[in-house]
C-alpha positions, -999 to +999 in steps of 0.1 A: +257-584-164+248-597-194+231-629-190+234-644-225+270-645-224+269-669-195+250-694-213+260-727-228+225-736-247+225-773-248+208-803-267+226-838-257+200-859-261+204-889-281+166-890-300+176-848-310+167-842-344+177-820-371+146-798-366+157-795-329+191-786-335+181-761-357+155-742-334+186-746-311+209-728-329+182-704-342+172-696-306+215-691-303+217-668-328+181-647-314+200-646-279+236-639-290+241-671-260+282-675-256+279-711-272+255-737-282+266-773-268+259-806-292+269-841-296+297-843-320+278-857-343+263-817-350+296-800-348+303-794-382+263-785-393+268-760-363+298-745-373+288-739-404+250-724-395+267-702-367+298-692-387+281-653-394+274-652-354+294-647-324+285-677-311+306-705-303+303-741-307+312-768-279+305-803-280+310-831-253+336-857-255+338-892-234+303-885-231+287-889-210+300-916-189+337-903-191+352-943-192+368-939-230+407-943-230+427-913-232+433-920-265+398-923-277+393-888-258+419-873-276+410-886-313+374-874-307+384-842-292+410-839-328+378-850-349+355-827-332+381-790-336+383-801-375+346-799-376+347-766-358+348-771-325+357-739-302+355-752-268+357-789-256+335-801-227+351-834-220+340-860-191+367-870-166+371-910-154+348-906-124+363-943-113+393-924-110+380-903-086+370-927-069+397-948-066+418-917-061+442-920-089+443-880-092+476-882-114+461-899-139+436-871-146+460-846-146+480-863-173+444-871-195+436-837-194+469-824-202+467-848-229+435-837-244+447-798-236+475-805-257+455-812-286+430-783-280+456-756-276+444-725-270+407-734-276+385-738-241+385-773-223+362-779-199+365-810-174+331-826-163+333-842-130+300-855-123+297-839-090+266-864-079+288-889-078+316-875-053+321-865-023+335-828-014+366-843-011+368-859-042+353-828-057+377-804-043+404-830-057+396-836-087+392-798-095+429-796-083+439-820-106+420-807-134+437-776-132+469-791-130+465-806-165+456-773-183+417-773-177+401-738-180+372-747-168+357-772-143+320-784-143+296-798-121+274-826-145+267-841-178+226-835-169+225-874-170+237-886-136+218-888-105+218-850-100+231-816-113+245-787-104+244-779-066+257-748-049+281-771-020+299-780-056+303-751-074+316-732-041+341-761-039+349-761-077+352-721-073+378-724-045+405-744-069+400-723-095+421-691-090+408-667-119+405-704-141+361-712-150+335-726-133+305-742-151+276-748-135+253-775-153+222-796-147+190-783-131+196-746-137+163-736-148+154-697-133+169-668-131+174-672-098+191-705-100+215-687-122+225-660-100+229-677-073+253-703-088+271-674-103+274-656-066+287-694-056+313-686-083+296-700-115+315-684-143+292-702-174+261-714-170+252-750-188+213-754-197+185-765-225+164-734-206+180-711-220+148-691-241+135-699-207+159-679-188+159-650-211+118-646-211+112-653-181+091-684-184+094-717-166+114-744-178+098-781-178+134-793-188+154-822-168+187-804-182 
């Protein structure tokens, strides 16, 4: 198994500076990682820093509390591929959820599928915020709008990844992803969400995981 190529390496913090993102896409290119994730904002000075690598470059959208309109979603998501944007990690209305409007997922992310074509879209749930349930559901949904991938946080909720979710997440999927982000800071947190059915890994420990060091990281 080849470890880097499960790993989103991720800065999403809003104080992250150009130094940062650059010893973030320098630490990409060392490990050959399957994608950095950014802010939008980076998408384009990512692109074009990576664009001799094979790493990809995924950026958030709704982010990171998932309450934009569909149509916001959907212009950002357009903005973000003309920067050079491979895969979309987009935040799903958690009130939704919770008010179990499930159809009105599925059409948002069909929406935002539509204009992502064949590039990756992944569908944030915030998983600290539901119950298995609502989990379970909203994964259903999500893959009824064309997701590829479901995942468990944004890494600035209440909590992160947890293996109840991604088992749950993992169960709706049939052969689609399963990202498992927020608090996934060894080794053996890694393999075990990926034995829970983890099929990408989203983390700012990346170096970490690779050199065996530990990670004082919140993400």
């Amino acid at each position: 198994m080849k470890l880097n190529k499960y790993i989103d390496h991720t800065y999403l913090k809003a104080f992250g500076t150009k130094e940062e993102i650059d010893q973030l896409l320098d630490e990409a290119i060392n490990y050959d990682f399957k994608s950095v994730c950014v802010n939008p904002t980076w998408v384009e000075y990512a692109a074009e820093s990576l664009k001799k690598s094979d790493v990809l470059v995924c950026t958030v959208i709704g982010f990171p509390l998932g309450a934009s309109t569909t149509r916001t979603k959907a212009f950002e998501t357009e903005d973000a591929i003309k920067n050079g944007a491979d895969e979309i990690d987009m935040v799903l209305n958690v009130g939704w959820v919770k008010s179990g409007q499930y159809g009105r997922i599925t059409e948002e992310v069909q929406a935002i599928k539509d204009v992502c074509g064949k590039r990756t879209l992944k569908v944030i749930l915030e998983t600290c915020y539901l119950t298995d349930e609502e989990i379970k559901e909203a994964s259903r949904a999500s893959f009824h709008g064309g997701a590829d991938f479901v995942k468990t946080s944004t890494g600035f909720g209440t909590g992160g990844a947890t293996l109840s979710a991604v088992k749950i997440m993992a169960s709706e999927a049939e052969g689609r992803g399963v990202k498992a982000s927020g608090g996934v800071k060894t080794k053996e947190d890694v393999f075990t969400m990926i034995e829970a059915g983890a099929t990408r890994i989203g983390t700012s420990s990346g170096v970490e995981l690779m050199t065996d060091k530990t990670s004082e990281s919140d993400y």
